[in-house]
Backbone as CSV, one residue per row, in Angstrom:
resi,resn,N_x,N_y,N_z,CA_x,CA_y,CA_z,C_x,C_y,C_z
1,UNK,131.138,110.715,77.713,130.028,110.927,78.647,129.749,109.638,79.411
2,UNK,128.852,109.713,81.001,128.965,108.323,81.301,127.708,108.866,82.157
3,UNK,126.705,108.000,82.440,125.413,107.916,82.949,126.014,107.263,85.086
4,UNK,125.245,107.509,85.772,125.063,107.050,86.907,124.176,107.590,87.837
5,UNK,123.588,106.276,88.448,122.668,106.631,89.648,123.465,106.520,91.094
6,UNK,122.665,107.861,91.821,123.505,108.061,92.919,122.241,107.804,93.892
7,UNK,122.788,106.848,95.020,121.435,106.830,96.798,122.308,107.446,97.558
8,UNK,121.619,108.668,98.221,121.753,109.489,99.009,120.674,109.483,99.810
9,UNK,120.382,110.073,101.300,120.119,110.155,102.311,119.816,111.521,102.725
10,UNK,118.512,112.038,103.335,118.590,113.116,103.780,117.929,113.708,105.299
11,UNK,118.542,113.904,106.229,118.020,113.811,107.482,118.642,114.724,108.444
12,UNK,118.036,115.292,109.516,118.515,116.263,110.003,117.554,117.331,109.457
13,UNK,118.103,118.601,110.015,117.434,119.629,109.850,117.302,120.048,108.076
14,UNK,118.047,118.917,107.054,118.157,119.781,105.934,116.632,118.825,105.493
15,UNK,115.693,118.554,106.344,114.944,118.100,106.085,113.432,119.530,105.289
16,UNK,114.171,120.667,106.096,113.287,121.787,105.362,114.123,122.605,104.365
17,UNK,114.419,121.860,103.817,115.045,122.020,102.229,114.302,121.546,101.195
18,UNK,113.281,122.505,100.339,112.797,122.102,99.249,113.669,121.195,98.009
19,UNK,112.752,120.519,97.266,113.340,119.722,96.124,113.671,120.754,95.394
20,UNK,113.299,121.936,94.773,114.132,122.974,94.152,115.463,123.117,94.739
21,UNK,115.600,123.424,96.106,116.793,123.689,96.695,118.265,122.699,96.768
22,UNK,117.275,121.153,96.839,118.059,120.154,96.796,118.493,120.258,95.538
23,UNK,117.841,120.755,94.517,118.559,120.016,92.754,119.409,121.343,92.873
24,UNK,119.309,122.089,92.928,120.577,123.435,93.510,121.550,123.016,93.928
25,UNK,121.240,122.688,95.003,122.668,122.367,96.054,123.541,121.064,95.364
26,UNK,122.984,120.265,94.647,123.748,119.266,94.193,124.248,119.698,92.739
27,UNK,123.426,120.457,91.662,124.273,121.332,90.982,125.340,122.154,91.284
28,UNK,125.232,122.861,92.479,126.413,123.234,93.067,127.804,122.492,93.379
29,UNK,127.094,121.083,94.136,128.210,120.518,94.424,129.146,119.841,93.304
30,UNK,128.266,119.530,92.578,129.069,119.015,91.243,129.921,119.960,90.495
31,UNK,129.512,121.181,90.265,130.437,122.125,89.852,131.838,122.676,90.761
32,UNK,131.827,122.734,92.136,132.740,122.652,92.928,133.428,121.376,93.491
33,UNK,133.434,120.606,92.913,133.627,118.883,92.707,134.803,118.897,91.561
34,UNK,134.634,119.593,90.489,135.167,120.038,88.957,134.418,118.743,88.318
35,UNK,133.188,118.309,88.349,132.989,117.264,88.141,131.534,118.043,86.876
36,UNK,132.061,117.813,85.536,130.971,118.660,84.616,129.845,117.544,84.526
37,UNK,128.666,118.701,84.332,127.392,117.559,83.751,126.965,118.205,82.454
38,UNK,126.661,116.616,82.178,125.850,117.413,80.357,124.727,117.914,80.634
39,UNK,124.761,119.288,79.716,123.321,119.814,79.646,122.853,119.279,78.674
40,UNK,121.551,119.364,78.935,120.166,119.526,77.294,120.727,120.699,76.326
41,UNK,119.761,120.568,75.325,120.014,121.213,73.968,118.543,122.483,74.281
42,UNK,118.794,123.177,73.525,117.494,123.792,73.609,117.817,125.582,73.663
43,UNK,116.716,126.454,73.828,117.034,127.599,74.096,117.364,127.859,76.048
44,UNK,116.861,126.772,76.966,116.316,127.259,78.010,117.491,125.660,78.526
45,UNK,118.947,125.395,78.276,119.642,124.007,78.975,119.622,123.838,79.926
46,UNK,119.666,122.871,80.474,119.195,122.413,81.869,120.100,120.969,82.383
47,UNK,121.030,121.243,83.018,121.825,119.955,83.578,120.883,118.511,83.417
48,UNK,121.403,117.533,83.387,121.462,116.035,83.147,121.239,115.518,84.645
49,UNK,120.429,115.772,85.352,120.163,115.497,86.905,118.265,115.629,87.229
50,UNK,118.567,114.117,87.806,116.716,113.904,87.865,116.888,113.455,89.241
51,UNK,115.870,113.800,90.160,115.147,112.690,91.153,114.417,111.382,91.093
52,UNK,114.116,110.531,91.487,113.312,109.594,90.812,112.376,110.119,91.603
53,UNK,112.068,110.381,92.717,110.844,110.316,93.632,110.966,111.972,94.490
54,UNK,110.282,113.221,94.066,110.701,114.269,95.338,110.248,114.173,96.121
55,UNK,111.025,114.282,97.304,110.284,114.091,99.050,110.027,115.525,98.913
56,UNK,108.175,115.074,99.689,108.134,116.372,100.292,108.391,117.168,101.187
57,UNK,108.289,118.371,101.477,109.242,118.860,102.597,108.718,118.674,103.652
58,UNK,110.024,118.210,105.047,109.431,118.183,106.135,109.669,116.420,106.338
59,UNK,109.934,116.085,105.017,110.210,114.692,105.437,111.943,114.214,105.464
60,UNK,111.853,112.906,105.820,113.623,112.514,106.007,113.640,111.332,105.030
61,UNK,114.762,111.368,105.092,114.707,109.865,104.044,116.082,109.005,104.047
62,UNK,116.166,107.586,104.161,117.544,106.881,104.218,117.325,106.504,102.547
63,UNK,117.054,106.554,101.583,116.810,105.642,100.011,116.410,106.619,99.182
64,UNK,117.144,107.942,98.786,116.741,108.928,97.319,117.798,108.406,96.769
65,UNK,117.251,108.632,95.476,117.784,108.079,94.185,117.374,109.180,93.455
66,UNK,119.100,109.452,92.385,118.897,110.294,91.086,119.779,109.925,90.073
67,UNK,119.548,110.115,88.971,120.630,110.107,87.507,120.786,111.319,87.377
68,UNK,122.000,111.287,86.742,123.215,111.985,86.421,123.992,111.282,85.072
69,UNK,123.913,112.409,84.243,125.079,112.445,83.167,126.311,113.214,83.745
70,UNK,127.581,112.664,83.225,128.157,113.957,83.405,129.218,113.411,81.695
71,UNK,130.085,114.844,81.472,131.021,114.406,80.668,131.996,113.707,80.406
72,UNK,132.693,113.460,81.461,133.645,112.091,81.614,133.335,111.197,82.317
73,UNK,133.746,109.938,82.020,134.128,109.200,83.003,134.605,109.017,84.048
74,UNK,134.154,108.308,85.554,134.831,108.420,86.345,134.586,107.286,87.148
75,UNK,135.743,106.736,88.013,135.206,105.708,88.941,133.976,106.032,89.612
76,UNK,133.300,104.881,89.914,132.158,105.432,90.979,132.466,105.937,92.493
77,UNK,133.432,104.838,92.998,133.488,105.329,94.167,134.791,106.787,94.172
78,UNK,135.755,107.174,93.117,136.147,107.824,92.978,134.832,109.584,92.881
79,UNK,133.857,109.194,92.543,132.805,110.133,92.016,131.913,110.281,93.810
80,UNK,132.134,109.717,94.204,131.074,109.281,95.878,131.796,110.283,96.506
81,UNK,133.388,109.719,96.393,134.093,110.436,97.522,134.301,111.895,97.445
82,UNK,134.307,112.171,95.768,134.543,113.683,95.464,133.244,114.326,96.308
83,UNK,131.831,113.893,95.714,130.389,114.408,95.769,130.247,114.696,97.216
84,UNK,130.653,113.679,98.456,130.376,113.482,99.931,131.354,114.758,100.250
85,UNK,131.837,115.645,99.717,133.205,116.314,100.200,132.363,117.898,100.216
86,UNK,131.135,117.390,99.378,130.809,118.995,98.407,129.333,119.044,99.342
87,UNK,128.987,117.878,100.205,127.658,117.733,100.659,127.332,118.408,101.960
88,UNK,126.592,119.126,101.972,126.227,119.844,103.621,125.811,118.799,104.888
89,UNK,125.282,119.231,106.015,125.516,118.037,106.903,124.127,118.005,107.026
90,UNK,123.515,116.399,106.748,122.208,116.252,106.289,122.305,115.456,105.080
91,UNK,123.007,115.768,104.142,123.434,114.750,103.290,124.189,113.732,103.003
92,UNK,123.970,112.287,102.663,125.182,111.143,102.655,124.922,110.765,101.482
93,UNK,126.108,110.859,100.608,125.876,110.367,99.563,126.379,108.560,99.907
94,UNK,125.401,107.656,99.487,125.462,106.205,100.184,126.092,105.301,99.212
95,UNK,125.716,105.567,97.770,126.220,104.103,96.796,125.978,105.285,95.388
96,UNK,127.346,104.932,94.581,127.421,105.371,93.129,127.419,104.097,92.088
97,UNK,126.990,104.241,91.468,126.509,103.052,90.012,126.607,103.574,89.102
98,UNK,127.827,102.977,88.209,127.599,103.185,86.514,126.912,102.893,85.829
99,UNK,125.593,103.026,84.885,124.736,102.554,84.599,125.070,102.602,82.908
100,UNK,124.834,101.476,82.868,125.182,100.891,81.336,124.045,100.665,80.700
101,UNK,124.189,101.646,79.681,123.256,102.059,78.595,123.149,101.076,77.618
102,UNK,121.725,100.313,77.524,121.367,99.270,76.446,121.282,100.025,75.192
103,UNK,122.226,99.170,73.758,121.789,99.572,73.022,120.436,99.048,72.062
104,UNK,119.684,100.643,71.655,118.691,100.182,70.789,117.222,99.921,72.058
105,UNK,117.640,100.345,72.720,116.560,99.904,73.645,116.069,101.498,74.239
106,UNK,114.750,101.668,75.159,114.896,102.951,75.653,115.603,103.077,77.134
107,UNK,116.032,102.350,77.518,116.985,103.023,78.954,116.057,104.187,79.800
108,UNK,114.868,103.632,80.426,113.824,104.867,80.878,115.436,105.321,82.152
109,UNK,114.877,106.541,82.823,115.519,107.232,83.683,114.614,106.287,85.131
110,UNK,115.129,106.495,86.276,114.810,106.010,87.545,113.354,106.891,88.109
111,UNK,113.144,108.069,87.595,111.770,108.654,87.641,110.834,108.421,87.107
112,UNK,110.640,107.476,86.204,109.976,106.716,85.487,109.622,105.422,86.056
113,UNK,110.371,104.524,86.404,110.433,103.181,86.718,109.971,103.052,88.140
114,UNK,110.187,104.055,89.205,110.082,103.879,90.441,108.467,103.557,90.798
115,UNK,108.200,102.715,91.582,106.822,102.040,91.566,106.158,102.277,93.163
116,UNK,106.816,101.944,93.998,106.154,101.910,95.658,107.394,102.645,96.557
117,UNK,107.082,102.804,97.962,108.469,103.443,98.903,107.732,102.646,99.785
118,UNK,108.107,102.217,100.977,108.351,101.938,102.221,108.335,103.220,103.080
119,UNK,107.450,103.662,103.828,107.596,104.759,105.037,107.430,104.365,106.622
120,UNK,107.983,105.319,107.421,108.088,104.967,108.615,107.212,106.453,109.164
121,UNK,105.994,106.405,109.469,105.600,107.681,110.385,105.495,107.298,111.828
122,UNK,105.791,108.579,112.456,105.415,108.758,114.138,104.678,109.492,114.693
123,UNK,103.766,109.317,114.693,102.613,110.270,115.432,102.592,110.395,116.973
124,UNK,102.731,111.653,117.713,102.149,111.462,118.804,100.833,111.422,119.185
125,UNK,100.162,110.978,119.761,98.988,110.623,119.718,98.306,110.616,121.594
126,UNK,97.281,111.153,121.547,96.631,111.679,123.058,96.226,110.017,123.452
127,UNK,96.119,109.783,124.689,96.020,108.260,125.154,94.608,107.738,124.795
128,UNK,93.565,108.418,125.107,92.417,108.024,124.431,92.163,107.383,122.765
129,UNK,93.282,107.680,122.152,93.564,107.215,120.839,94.467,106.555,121.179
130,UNK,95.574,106.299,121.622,96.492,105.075,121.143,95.817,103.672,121.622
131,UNK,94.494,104.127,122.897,94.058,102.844,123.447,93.071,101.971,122.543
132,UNK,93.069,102.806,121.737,92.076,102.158,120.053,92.854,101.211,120.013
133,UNK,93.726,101.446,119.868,94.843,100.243,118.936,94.851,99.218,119.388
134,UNK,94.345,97.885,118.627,94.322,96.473,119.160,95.768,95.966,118.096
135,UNK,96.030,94.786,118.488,96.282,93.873,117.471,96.126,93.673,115.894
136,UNK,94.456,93.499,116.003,94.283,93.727,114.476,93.683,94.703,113.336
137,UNK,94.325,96.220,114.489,93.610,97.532,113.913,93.740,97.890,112.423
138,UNK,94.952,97.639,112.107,95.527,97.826,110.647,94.564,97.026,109.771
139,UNK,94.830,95.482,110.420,94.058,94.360,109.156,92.483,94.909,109.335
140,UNK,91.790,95.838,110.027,90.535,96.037,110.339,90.500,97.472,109.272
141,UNK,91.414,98.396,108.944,91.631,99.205,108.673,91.672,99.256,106.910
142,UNK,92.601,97.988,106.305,92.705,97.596,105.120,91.296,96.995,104.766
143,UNK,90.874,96.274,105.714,89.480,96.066,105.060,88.749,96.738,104.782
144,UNK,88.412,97.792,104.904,87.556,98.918,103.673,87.404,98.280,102.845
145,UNK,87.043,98.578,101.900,86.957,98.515,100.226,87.059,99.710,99.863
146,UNK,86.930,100.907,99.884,87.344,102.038,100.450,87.630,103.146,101.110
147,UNK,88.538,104.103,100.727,89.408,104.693,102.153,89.287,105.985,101.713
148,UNK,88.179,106.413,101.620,88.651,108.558,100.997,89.037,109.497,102.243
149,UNK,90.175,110.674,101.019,90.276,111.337,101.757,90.156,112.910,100.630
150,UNK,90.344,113.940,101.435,89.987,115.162,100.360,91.764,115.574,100.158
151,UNK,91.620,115.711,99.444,93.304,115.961,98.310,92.912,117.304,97.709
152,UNK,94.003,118.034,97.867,93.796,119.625,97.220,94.551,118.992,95.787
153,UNK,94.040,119.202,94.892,94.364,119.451,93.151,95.412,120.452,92.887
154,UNK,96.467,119.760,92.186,97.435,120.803,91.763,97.050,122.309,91.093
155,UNK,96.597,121.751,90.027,96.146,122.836,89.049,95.086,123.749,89.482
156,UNK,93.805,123.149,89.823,92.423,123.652,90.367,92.442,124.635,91.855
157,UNK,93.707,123.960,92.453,93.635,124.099,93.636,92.655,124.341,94.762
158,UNK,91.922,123.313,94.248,90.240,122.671,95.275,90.501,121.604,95.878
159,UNK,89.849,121.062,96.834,90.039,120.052,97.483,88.969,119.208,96.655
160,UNK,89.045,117.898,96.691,88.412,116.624,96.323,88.448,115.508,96.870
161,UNK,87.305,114.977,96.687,87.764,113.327,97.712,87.937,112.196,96.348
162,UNK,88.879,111.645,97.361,89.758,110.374,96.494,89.771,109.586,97.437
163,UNK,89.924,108.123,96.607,90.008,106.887,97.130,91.496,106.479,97.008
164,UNK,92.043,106.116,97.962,93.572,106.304,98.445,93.770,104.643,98.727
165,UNK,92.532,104.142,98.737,92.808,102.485,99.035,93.555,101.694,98.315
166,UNK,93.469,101.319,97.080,94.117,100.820,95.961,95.713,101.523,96.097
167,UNK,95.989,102.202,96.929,97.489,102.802,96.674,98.224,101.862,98.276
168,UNK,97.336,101.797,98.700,98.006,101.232,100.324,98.631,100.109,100.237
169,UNK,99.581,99.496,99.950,100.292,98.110,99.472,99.987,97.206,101.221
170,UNK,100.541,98.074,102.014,100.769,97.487,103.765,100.863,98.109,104.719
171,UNK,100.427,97.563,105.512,100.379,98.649,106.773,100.481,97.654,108.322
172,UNK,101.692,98.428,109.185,101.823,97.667,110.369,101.855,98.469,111.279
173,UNK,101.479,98.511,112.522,101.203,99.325,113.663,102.043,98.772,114.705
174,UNK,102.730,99.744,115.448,103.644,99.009,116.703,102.904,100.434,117.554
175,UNK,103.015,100.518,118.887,102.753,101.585,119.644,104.741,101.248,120.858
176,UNK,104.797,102.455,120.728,106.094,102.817,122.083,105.880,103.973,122.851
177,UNK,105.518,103.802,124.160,104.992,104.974,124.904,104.033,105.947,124.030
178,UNK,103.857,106.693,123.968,102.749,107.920,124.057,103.230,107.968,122.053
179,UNK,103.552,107.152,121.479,103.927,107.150,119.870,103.170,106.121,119.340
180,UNK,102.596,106.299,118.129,102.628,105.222,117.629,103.366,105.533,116.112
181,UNK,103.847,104.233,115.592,104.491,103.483,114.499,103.691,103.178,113.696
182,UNK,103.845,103.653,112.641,103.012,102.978,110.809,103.660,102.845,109.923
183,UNK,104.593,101.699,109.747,105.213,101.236,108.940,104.294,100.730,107.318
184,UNK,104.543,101.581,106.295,103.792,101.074,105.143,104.163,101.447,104.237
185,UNK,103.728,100.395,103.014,104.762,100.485,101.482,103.513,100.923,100.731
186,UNK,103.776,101.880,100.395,102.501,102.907,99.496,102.938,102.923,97.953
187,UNK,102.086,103.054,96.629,102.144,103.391,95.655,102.910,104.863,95.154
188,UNK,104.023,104.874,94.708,104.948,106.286,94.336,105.473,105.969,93.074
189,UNK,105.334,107.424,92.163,105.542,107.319,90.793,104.458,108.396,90.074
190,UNK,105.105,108.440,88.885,103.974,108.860,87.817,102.457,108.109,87.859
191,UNK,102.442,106.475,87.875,101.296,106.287,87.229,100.199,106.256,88.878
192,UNK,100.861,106.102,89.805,100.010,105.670,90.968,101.016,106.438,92.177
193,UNK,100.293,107.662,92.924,101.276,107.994,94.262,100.230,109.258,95.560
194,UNK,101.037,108.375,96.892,100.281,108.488,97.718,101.067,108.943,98.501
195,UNK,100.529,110.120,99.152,101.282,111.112,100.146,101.204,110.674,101.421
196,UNK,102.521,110.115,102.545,101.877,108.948,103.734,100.933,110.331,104.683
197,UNK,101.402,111.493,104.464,100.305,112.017,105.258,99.041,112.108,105.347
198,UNK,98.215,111.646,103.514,96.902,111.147,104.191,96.639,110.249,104.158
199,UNK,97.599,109.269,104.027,97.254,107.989,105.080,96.873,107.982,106.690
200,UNK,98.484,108.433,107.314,97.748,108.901,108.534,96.806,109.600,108.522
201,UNK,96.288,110.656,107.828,94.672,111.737,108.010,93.763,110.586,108.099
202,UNK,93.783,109.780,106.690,92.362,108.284,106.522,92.609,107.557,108.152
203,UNK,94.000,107.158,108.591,93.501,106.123,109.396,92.908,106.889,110.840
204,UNK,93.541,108.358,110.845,93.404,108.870,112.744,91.504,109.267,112.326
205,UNK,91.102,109.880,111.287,89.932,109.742,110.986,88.943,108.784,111.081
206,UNK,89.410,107.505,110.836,88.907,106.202,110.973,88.862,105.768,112.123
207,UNK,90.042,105.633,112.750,90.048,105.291,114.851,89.509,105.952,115.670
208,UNK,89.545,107.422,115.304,88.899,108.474,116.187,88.941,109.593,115.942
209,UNK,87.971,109.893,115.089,86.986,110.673,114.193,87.570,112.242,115.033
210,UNK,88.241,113.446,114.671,88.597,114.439,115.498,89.814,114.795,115.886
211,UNK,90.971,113.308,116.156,92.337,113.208,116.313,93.206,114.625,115.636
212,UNK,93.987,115.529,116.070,94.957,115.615,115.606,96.143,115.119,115.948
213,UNK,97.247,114.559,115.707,98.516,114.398,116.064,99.014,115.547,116.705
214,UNK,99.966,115.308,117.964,100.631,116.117,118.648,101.775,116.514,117.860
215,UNK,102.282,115.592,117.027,103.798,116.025,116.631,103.829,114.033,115.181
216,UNK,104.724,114.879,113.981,104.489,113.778,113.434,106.096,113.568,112.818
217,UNK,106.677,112.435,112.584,108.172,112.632,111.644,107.387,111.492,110.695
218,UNK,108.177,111.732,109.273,107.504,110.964,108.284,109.074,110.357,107.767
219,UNK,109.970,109.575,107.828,111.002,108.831,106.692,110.753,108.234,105.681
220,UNK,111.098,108.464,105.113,111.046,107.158,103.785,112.482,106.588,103.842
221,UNK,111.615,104.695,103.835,112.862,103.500,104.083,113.580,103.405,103.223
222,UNK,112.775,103.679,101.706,113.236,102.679,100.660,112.611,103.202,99.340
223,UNK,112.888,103.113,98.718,112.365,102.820,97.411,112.370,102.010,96.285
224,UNK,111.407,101.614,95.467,111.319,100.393,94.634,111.099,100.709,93.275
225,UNK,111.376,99.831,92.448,111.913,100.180,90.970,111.377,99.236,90.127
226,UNK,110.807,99.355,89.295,110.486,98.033,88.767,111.850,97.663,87.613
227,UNK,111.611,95.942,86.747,112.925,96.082,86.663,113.388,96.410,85.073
């Protein structure tokens, strides 16, 4: 058996492809690859394949990351080239890693460890709002002490207000014609995670109370791991 993390890319229209659909399609591809994965034990087995972070739908992304068991060994880039063969168009599989299992230690999985992302949103935005935007709108913006916004609850499925401030790591504003740019590295993970869409909701709320966006794309740059 041999462990590896795979960065893949997802952009283009397979951007309205649920994370159910994605762990599908890459179960698929691995089986038409001839490339086996270990399952779990149990009454209900379940392939050896995690996300660290699921994008939600509607978004793009250059930096997903997942583990993978499978049963043999295999080169990595021998394992890239098979996987990229089995991938629809929208997907790049980017870098394969053998990941070498400490012994005696716990070896968490990459869904565990992952800590912040880097995002890139684009809002279109009506001119009366982009003319808000100074120089030091962002650093005027972080200064809150806090930033609520109402968050629908998984379980409850009610809305609630939350303080989203403590999750905002950075935030930079560029404007290009009738767009503006919000480059920011947000809190993502189990213990701390922030959806960049209500970020943009907190800040177009904050500049001008009423805003909707004309049209929005959300990427994620990157993702971060602690070590």
């Amino acid at each position: 058996m041999a462990n590896f993390e795979i960065c893949f890319s997802k952009e283009g229209d397979i951007k309205y492809i649920s994370h159910l659909d994605v762990m599908r399609m890459f179960r698929r591809a691995f089986k038409r690859a001839g490339l086996d994965l270990v399952y779990s034990n149990g009454f209900n087995p379940h392939p050896k394949l995690s996300i660290a972070a699921p994008l939600p739908l509607g978004f793009t992304s250059t930096d997903e990351w997942m583990d993978v068991e499978t049963k043999e060994d295999f080169r990595a880039d021998k394992l890239k080239q098979a996987l990229q063969q089995e991938m629809p168009v929208g997907i790049t599989i980017l870098e394969v890693r053998a990941k070498e299992l400490q012994p005696n230690k716990a070896n968490p999985m990459l869904a565990a460890r992952v800590t912040a992302a880097k995002y890139m949103i684009a809002a279109d935005l009506p001119e009366q709002t982009l003319a808000k935007i100074q120089q030091d709108t962002a650093e005027q913006f972080l200064a809150q002490e806090h930033i609520f916004v109402e968050k629908r609850q998984k379980k409850k499925k009610t809305m609630q207000k939350v303080d989203i401030r403590s999750k905002i790591r950075s935030l930079l504003l560029h404007r290009v014609d009738d767009k503006l740019f919000l480059s920011t590295l947000l809190s993502t993970g189990s213990a701390s995670n922030l959806n960049p869409s209500l970020l943009l909701h907190a800040f177009l709320a904050w500049l001008d109370p009423g805003t909707e966006p004309l049209d929005v794309e959300i990427m994620r740059r990157k993702l971060y791991f602690d070590a």
